[in-house]
NUTI-307223 format. One record per residue (C-alpha): chain; z, x, y. Coordinates in steps of 0.2 Angstrom, whole numbers. Last residue first. Layout:
N
+--------+-------+-------+-------+
! chaine !    zz !    xx !    yy !
+--------+-------+-------+-------+
!      A !     Z !     X !     Y !
...
+--------+-------+-------+-------+
***
This chain:
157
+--------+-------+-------+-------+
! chaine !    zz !    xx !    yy !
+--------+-------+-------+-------+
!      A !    44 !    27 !   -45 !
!      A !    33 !    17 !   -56 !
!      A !    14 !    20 !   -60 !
!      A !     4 !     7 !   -71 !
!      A !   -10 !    14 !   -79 !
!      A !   -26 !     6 !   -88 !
!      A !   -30 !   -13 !   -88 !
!      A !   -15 !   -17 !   -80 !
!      A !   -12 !   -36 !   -74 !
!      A !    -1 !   -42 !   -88 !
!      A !    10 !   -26 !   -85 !
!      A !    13 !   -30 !   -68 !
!      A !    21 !   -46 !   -73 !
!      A !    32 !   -38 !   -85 !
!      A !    37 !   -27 !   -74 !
!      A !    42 !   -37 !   -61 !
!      A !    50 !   -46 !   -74 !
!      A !    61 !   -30 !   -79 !
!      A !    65 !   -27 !   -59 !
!      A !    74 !   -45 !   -57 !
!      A !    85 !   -42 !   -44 !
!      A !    73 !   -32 !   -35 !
!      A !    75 !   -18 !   -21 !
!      A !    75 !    -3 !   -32 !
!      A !    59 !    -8 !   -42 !
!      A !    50 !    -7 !   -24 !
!      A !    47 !    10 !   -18 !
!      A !    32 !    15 !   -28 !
!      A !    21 !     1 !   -41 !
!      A !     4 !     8 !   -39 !
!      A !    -5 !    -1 !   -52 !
!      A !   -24 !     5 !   -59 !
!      A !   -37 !    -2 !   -67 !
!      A !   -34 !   -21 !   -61 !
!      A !   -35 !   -37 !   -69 !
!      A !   -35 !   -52 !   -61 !
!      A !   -25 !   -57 !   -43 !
!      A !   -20 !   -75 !   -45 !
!      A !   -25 !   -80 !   -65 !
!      A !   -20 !   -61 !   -71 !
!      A !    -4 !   -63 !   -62 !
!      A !     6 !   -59 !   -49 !
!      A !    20 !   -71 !   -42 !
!      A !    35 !   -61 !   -47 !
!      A !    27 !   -47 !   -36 !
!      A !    31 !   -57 !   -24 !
!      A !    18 !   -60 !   -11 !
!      A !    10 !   -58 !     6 !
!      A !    -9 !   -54 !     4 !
!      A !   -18 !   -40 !     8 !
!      A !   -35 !   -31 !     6 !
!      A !   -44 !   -15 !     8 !
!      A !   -60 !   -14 !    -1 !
!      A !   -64 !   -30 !     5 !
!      A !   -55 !   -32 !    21 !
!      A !   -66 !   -17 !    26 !
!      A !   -60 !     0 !    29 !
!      A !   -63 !    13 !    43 !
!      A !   -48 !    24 !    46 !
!      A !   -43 !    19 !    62 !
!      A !   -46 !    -2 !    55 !
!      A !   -37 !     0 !    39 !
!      A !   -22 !    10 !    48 !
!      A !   -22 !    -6 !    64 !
!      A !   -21 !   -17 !    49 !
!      A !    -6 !    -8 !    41 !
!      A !     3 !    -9 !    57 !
!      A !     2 !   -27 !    59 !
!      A !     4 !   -34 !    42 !
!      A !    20 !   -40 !    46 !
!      A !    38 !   -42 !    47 !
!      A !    39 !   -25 !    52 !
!      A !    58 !   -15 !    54 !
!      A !    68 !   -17 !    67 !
!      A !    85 !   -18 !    57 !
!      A !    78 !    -8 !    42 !
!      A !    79 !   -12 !    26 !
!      A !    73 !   -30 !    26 !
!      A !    66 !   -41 !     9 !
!      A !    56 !   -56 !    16 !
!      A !    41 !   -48 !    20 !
!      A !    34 !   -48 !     3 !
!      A !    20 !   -35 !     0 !
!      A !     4 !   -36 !    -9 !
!      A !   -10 !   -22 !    -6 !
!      A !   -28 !   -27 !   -17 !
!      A !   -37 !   -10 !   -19 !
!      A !   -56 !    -8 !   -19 !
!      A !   -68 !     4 !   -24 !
!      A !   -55 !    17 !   -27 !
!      A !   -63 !    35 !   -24 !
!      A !   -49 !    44 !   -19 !
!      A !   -47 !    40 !    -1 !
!      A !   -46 !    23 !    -5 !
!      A !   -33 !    28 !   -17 !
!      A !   -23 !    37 !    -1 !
!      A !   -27 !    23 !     9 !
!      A !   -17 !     9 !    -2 !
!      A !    -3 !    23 !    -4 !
!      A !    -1 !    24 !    15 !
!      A !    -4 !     3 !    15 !
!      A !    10 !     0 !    32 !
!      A !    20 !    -8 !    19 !
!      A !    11 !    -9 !     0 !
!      A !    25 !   -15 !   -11 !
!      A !    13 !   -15 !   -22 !
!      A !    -2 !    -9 !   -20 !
!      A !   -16 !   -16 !   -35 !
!      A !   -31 !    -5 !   -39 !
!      A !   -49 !    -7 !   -44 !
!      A !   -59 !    10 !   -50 !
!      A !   -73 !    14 !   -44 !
!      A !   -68 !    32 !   -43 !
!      A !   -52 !    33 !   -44 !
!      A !   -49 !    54 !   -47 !
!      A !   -36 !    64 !   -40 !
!      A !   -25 !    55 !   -52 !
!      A !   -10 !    47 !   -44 !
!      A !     6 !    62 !   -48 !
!      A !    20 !    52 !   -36 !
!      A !    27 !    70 !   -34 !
!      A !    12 !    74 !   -27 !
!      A !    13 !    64 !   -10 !
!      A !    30 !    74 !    -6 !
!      A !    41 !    67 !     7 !
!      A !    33 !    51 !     6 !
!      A !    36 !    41 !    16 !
!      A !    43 !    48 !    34 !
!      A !    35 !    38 !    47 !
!      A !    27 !    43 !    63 !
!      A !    10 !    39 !    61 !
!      A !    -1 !    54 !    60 !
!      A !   -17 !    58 !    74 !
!      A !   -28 !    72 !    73 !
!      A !   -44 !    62 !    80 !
!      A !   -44 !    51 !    64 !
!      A !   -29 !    44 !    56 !
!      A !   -16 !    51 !    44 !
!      A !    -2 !    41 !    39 !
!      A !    15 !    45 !    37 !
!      A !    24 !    29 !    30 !
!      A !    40 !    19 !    38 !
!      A !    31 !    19 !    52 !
!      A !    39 !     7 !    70 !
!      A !    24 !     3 !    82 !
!      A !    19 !     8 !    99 !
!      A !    16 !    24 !    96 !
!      A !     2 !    21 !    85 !
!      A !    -6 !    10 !    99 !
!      A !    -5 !    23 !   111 !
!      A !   -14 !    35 !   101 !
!      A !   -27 !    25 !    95 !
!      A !   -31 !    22 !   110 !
!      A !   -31 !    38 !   117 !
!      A !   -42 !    44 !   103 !
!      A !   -55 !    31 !   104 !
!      A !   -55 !    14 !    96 !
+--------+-------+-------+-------+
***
């Protein structure tokens, strides 16, 4: 997709994350305000790494970007915060595809966090678990279940 496309196609969706995509381009959402508050090591090299709550997949790239060799994104449309908001994996495809991904080191699935476990997803090195606890009615479960599927860090916000 060349610039132009890319371009129109970016601005034809609704961001709740800023992205940036090649030829200068960012999505227009606001998430996060400050990346290193979230403190994700620098570092994932080879490492495998669930997004939860993954959206348009901003955290999902950012681990791509550091060395991940492959991150699962789950998110569960059902929940709305915004009236016009994405129902979809639209917008994150459209990311994964601009910046160069596969569906294997990118992937999604729609789900609820209560529903991972070891038996559906495996283990994973890493957890990005940012946004979501908020929105639960159950967020001590969701914890539970993410924490049978961490091998080594689990990061909350």
């Amino acid at each position: 997709m060349n610039a132009q496309e890319l371009q129109a196609a970016v601005d034809n969706e609704v961001w709740y994350h800023k992205i940036d995509l090649p030829h200068g381009i960012q999505t227009a959402g606001w998430a996060p305000l400050d990346a290193s508050l979230y403190k994700l090591p620098d570092d994932l090299t080879g490492k495998r790494v669930l997004d939860v709550g993954a959206w348009d997949g901003y955290w999902t790239f950012e681990a791509l970007k550091r060395g991940a060799a492959e991150v699962v994104a789950i998110e569960n449309f059902t929940d709305t915060i915004y009236e016009n908001e994405q129902r979809s994996w639209h917008t994150f495809h459209l990311c994964r595809e601009a910046l160069g991904y596969s569906r294997e080191q990118a992937q999604t699935m729609e789900m609820s966090v209560y529903d991972v476990t070891p038996a559906r997803l495996g283990h994973f090195d890493v957890v990005l678990f940012f946004g979501v606890i908020y929105h639960l009615r159950h967020p001590l479960l969701a914890l539970d279940q993410l924490a049978t599927v961490t091998n080594e860090l689990l990061c909350v916000e």
